[in-house]
C-alpha positions as CSV (number, residue, x, y, z in Angstrom):
1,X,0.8,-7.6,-1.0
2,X,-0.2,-5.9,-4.0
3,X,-2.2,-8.4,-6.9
4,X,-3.8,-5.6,-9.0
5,X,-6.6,-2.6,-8.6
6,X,-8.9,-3.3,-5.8
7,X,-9.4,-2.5,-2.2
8,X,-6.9,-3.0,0.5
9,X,-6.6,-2.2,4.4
10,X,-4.2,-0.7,5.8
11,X,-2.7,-2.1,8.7
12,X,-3.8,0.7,11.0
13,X,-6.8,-0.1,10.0
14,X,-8.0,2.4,7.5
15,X,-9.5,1.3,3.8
16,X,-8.0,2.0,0.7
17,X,-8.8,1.8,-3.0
18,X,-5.5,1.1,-5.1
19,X,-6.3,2.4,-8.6
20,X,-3.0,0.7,-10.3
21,X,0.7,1.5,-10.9
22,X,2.5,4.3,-12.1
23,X,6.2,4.5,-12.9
24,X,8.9,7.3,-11.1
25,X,10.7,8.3,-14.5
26,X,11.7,11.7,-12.8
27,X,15.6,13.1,-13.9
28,X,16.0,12.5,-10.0
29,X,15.2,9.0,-10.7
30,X,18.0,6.4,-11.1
31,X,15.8,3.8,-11.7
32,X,12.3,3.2,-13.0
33,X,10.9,2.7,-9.6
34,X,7.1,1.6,-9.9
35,X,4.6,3.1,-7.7
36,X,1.2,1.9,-6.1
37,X,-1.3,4.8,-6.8
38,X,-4.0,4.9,-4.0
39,X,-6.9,6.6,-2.5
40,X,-9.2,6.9,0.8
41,X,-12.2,4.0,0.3
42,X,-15.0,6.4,-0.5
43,X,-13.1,9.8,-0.7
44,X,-12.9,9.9,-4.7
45,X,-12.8,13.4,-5.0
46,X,-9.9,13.5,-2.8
47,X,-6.0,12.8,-2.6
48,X,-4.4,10.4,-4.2
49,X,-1.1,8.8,-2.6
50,X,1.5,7.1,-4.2
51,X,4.0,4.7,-2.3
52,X,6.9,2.5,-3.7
53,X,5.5,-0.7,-4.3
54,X,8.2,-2.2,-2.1
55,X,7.0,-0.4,0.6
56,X,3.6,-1.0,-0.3
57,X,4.2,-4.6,-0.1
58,X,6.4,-4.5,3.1
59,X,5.5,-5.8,6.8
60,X,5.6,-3.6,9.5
61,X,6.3,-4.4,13.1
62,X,3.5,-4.8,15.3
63,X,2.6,-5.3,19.3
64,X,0.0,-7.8,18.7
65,X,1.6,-10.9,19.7
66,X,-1.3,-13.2,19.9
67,X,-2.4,-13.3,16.2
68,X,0.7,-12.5,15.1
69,X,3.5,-14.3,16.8
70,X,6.0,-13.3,14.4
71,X,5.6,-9.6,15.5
72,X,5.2,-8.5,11.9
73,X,2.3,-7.8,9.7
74,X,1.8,-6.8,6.1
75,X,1.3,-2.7,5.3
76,X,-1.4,-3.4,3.3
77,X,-3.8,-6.5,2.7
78,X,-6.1,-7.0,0.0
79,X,-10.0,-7.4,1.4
80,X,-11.9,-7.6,-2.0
């Protein structure tokens, strides 16, 4: 769940830096969608990614049924 700028993993594993929000004002837009803007941990010279923060915030199924018996974890998680 996003809570603000800081470093979250992915639930893949990988570590990311989320650097804040951004809105989708775009003429394509028909709403003012807000997006979490996010980077590799360490790769600050490189992409940045933006996802819908409802996405951002969403669980994703997952096969690991011992530590997590609903079958679901969150996309990201915040680690700092």
């Amino acid at each position: 769940m996003y809570t603000g700028p800081g470093e979250y993993v992915h639930y893949k594993g990988e570590r990311y830096v989320a650097l804040g929000l951004a809105t989708n004002a775009s003429n394509e837009s028909t709403s003012d969608e807000q997006l979490v803007i996010y980077q590799r941990k360490g790769d600050y010279g490189g992409p940045r990614f933006a996802r819908p923060l409802k996405e951002f915030d969403q669980e994703v199924p997952t096969n690991n049924l011992v530590d997590h018996p609903r079958g679901r974890v969150p996309r990201f998680r915040r680690i700092d």
